[in-house]
C-alpha positions as CSV (number, residue, x, y, z in Angstrom):
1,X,78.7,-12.1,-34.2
2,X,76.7,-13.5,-31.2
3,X,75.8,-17.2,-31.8
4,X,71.7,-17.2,-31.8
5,X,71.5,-20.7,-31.4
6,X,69.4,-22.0,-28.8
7,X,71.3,-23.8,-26.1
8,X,70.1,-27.1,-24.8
9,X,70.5,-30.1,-22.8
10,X,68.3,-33.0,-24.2
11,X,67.0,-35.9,-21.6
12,X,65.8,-39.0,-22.9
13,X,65.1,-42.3,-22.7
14,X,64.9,-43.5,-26.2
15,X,62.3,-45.0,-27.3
16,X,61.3,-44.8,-30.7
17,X,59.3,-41.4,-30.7
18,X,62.6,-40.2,-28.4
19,X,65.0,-41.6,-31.5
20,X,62.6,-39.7,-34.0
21,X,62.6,-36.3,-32.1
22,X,66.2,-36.9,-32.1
23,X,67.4,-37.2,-35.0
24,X,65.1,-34.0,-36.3
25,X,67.2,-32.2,-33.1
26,X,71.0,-33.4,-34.1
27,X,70.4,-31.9,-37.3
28,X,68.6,-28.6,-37.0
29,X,71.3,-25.7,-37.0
30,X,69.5,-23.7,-35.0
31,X,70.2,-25.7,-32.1
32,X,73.2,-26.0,-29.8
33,X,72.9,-29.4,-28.0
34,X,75.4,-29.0,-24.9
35,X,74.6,-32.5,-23.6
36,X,72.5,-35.6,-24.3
37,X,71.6,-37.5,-20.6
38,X,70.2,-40.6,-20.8
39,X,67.4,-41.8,-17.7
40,X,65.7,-45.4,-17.4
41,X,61.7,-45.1,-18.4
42,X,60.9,-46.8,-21.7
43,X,63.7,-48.7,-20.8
44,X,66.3,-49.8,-18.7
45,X,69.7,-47.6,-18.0
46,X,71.9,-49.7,-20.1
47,X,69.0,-50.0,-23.4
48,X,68.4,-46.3,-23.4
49,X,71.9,-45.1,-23.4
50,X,72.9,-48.3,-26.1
51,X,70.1,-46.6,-28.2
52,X,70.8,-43.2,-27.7
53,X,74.8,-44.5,-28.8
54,X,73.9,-46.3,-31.7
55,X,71.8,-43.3,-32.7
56,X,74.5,-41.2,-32.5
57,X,76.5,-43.3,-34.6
58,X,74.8,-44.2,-37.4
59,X,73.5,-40.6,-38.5
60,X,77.6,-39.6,-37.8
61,X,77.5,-37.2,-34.9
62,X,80.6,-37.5,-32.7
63,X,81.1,-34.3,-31.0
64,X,78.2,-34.0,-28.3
65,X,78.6,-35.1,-25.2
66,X,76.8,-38.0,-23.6
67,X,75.7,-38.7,-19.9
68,X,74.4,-41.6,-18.4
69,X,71.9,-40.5,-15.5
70,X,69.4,-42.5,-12.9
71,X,69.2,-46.0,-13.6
72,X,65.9,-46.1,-11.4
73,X,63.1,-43.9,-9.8
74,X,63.8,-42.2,-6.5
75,X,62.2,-44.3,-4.2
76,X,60.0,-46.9,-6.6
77,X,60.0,-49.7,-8.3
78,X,61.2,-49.6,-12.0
79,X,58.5,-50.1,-15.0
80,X,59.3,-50.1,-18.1
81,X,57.2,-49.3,-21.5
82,X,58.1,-52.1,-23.2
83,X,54.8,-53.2,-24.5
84,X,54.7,-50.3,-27.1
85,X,58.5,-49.2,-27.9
86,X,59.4,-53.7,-28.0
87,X,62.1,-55.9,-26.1
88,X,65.3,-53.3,-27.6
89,X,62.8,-49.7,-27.7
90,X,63.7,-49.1,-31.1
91,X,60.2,-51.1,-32.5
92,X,60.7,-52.8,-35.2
93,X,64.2,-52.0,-35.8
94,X,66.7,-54.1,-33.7
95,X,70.1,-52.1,-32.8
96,X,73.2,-53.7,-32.4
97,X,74.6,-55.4,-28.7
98,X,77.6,-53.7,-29.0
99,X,77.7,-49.8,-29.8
100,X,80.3,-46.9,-30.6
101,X,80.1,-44.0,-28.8
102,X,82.0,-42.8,-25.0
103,X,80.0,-41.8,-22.4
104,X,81.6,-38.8,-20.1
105,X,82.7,-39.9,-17.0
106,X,80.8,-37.8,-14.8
107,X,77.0,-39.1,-14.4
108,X,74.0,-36.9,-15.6
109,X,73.6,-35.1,-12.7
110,X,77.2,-33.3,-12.6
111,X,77.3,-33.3,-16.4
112,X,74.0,-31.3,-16.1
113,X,75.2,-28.7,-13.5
114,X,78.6,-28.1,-15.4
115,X,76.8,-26.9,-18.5
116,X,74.4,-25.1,-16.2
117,X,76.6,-23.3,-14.7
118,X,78.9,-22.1,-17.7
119,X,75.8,-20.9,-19.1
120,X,73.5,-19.3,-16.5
121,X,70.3,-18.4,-18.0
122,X,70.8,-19.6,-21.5
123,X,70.4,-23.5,-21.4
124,X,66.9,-24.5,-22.0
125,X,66.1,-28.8,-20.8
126,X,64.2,-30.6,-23.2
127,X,63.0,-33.4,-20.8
128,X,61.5,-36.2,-23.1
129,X,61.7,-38.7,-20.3
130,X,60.9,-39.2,-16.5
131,X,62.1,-36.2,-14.3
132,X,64.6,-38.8,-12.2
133,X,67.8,-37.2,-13.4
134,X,66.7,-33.4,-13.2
135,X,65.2,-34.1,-9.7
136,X,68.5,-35.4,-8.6
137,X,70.1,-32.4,-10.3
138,X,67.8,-29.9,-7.8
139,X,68.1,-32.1,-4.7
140,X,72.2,-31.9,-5.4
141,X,72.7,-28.6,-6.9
142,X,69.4,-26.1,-5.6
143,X,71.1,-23.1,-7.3
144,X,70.0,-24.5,-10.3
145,X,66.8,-23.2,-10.2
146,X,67.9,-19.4,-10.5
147,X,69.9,-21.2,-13.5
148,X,67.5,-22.0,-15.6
149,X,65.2,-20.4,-17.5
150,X,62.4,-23.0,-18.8
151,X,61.5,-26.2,-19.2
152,X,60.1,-27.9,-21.9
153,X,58.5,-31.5,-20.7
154,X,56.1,-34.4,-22.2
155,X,54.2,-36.4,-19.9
156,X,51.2,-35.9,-18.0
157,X,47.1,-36.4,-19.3
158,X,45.5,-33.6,-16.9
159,X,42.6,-34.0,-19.6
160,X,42.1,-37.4,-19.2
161,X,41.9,-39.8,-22.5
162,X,40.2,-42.8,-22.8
163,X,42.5,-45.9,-22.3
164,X,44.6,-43.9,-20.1
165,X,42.1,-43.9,-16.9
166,X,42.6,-41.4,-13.8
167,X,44.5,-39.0,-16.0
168,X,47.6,-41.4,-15.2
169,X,50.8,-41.3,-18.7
170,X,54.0,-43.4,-18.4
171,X,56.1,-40.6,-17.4
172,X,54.4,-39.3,-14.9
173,X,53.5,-42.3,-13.0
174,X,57.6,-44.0,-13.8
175,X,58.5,-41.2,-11.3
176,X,56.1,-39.1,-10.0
177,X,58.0,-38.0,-6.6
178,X,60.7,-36.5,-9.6
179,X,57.8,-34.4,-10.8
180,X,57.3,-33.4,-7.5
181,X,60.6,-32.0,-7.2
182,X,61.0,-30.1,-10.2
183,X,56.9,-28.9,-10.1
184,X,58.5,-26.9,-6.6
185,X,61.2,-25.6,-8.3
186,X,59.2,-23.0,-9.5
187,X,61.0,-23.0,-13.0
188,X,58.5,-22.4,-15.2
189,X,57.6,-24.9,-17.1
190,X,55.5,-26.4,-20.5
191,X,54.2,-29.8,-20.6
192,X,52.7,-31.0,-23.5
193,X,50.5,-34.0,-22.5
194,X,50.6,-37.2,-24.0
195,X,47.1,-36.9,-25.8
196,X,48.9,-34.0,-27.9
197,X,51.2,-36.4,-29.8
198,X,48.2,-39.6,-29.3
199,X,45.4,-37.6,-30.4
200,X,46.2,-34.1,-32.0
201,X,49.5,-34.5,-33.6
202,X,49.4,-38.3,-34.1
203,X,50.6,-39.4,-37.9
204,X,48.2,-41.0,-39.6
205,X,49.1,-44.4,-41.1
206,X,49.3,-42.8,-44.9
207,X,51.8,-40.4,-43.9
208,X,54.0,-43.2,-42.1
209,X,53.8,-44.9,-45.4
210,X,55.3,-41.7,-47.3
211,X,58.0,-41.3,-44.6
212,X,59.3,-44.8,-45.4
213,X,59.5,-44.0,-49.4
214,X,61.1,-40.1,-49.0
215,X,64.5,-41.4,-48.5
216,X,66.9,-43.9,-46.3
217,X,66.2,-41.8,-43.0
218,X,62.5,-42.2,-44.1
219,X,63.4,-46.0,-44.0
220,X,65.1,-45.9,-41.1
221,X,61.9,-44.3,-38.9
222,X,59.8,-46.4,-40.6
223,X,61.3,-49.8,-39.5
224,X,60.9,-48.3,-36.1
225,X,57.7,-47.3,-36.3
226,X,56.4,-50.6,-37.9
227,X,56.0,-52.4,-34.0
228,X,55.2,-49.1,-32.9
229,X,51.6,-48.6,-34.1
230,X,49.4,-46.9,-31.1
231,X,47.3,-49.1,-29.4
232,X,43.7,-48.4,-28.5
233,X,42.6,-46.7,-31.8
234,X,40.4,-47.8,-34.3
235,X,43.0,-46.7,-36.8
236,X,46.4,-46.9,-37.9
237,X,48.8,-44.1,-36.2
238,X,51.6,-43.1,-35.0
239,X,52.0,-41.0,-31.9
240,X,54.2,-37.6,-31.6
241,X,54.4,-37.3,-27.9
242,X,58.2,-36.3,-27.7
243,X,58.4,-35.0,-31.4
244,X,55.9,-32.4,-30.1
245,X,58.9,-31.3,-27.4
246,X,60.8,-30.4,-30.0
247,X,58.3,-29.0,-32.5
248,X,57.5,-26.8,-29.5
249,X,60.8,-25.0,-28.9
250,X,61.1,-24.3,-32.7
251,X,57.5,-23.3,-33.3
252,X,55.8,-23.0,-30.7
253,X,53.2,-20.6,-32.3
254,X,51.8,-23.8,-33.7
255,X,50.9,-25.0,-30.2
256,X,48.3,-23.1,-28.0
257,X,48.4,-23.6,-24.2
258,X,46.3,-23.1,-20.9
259,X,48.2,-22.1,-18.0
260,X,47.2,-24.1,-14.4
261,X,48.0,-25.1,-11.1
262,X,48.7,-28.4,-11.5
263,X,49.6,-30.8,-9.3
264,X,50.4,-35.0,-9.2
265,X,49.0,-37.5,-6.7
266,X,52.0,-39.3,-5.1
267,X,49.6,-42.1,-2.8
268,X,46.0,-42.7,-3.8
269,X,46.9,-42.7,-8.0
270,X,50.4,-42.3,-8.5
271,X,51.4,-40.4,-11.3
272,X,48.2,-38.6,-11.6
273,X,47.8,-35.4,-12.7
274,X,45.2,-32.8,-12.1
275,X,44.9,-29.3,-13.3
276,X,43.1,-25.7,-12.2
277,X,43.1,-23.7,-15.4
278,X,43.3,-19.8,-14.6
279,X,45.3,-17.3,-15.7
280,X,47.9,-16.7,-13.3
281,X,48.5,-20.7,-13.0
282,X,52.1,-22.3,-12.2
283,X,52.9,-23.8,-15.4
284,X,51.5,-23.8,-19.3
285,X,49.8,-27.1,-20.7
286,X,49.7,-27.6,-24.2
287,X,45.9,-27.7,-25.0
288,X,45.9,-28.0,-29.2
289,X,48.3,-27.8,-32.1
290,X,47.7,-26.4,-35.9
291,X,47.7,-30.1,-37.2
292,X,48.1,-29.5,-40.4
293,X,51.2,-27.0,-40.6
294,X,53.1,-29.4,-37.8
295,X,52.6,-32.0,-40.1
296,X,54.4,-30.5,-43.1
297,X,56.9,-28.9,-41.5
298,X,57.5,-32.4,-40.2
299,X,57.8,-33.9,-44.1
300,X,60.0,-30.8,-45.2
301,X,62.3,-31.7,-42.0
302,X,62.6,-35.1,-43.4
303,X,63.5,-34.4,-47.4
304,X,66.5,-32.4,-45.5
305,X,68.2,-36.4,-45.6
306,X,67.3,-37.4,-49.2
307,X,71.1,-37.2,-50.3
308,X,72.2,-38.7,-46.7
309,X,73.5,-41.7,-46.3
310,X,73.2,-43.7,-42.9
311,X,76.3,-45.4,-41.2
């Protein structure tokens, strides 16, 4: 019988809503992750893949492959989002120096293109970080565009939100020239903007509290999300932004979506994005999401751990 499973290739630069998204993704068996890649954003190069390893680790999962991609922009100065994800980008939870775990020995780029290419058409990127390693993967390997056949992305504010002026979100501006390169790809694309997870899909600080008491996973997320609490709110919460990649590729009748031309400033505003809604536009933008039914489907997801037991 034909395996059904979606094929993907997860990039990331955990992060704590990274580290949530993944552990929801390592264990949902309707999934086939063909390769993690790691990319600096939240963090640098060596943090991100140390987190993404200890992840791995300490839920058990030993047999998918992990890359180590761009340790910097293309042609910028590195940034980092340490302000909200904390010093180690796991919040309030510290990791360990020294983790378990290999790394493969080609970088992302090559690692990328391998499982590309065994699987034409049937590999589906889940890009949770800046575009720096996919960019590199089109600049090396062009074919990969006639490869692939979507992209699921977070990043971007063409909407605008308060305290995030000129329509300007962390992975957008970290690398905005990547963008560039995989916005002419032509491979369409979704991007769920950052105000989805902020301001539409954002958990609310009751629900964080019942997450910590459903069960040592529960725990676990919350000790993360306890430095993690979004800034700029009169309330408590907790943002989605790259559980919403996920939630997307599993339901993404929960999400509805605008298609635009949309394009990113590269001089005046780095990292800003604009978009021209219409109907034959280049790529779909996540414009709302059925709160209420993402939300419990996020709680049932998490009583899946309540006999597991954490390394």
């Amino acid at each position: 019988m034909k395996d059904k499973r979606q094929k993907v290739i997860i990039d990331t630069d955990p992060g704590v809503d990274d580290c949530y998204a993944l552990i929801f993704m390592l264990f949902d068996p309707s999934l086939d992750i063909e390769l993690i890649t790691t990319v600096a954003g939240n963090l640098g190069l060596d943090k991100t893949t140390r987190n993404l390893l200890h992840l791995l680790d300490k839920f058990g999962i030993k047999n998918i492959p992990v890359a180590k991609g761009a340790a910097r922009p293309l042609c910028r100065i590195s940034q980092d989002a340490t302000f909200i994800h904390q010093k180690e980008g796991m919040g309030g939870y510290i990791p360990p120096k020294k983790v378990k775990g290999n790394i493969l020995k080609d970088n992302a780029v090559e690692a990328m293109y391998q499982v590309i290419k065994n699987n034409p058409g049937e590999i589906v990127p889940i890009l949770m970080g800046p575009h720096t390693n996919f960019a590199k993967l089109l600049m090396a390997h062009p074919d990969v565009k006639d490869l692939v056949p979507r992209i699921i992305y977070e990043g971007g504010s063409p909407y605008g939100a308060p305290g995030f002026p000129d329509h300007i979100s962390f992975n957008m501006s970290y690398d905005p020239e990547a963008f560039q390169v995989v916005l002419n790809s032509r491979i369409p694309l979704t991007l769920i903007p950052s105000n989805i997870g902020r301001r539409k899909a954002h958990l609310e600080e009751k629900m964080v509290y019942e997450i910590k008491n459903q069960n040592e996973v529960g725990e676990f997320i919350f000790q993360m999300f306890d430095k993690y609490w979004e800034p700029g709110f009169d309330d408590k919460r907790i943002a989605t932004n790259d559980i919403c990649t996920y939630m997307y590729l599993r339901y993404p009748k929960l999400f509805k979506f605008l298609t635009a031309d949309f394009m990113i400033d590269l001089e005046d505003m780095p990292g800003k994005t604009t978009g021209v809604f219409h109907k034959k536009g280049n790529i779909k933008i996540v414009c709302d999401v059925k709160r209420k039914k993402f939300l419990k489907i996020i709680m049932q997801k998490l009583k899946q751990f309540d006999n597991f037991k954490l390394n």
